[in-house]
N, C-alpha and C positions, 0 to 999 in steps of 0.2 A: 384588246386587253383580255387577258385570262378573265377567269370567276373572281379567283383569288383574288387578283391585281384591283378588279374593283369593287371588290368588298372589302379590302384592306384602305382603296383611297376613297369608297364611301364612308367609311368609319372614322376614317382623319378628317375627311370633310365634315360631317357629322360633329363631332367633337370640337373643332374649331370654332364651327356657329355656332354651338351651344356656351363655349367662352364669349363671342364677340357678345350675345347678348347678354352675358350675365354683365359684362363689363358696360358696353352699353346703356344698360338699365342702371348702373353704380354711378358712372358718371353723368346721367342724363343726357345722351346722347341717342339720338331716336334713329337717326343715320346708320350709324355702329347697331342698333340694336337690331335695323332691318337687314345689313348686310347678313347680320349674323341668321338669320330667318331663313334666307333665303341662301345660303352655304350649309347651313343644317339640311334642309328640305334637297339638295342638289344631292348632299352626302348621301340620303334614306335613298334615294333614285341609283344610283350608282349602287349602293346596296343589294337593290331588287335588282336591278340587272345582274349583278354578279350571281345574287340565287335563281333567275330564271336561267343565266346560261350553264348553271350547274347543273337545275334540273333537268333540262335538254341532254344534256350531254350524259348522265345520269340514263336517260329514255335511251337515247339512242346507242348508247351500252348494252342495256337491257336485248332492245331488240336486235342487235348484233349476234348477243349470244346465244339467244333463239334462231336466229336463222345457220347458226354454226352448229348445232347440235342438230339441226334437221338434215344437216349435209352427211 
C-alpha cells in the first residue's frame, strides 16, 4: 500500500472504532465497545505507517537529490 492508501484506511479505521464504541457504550454493549477499541487503535497504526513510509520516502528523495547535484 502507498502512504496515502494507509492513512486514508487508518483514518476510516480510526473513525469507525471510535463509532462502534460510542454505540457500544449507548447500548451497553461491552463486546461492540471492545471491537471498537481495538479497530480504532488498528486505524492510529496504519496511520503511523502511512507517515513513516512517507517519511522514508521523503529521506530518500532528499538524499537522491544530493547525490544528483554532486554528479
Amino acid at each position: 500500500m502507498s502512504s496515502t492508501t494507509d492513512k486514508v484506511t487508518g483514518v476510516a479505521n480510526a473513525t469507525v472504532g471510535n463509532a462502534k464504541q460510542a454505540v457500544g457504550k449507548a447500548v451497553g454493549s461491552d463486546k461492540l465497545e471492545a471491537e471498537g477499541i481495538v479497530q480504532e487503535a488498528k486505524g492510529e497504526g496504519q496511520k503511523a505507517v502511512g507517515d513513516a513510509k512517507e517519511a522514508i520516502k521523503h529521506g530518500a528523495n532528499k538524499v537522491a537529490d544530493v547525490i544528483n547535484k554532486k554528479l
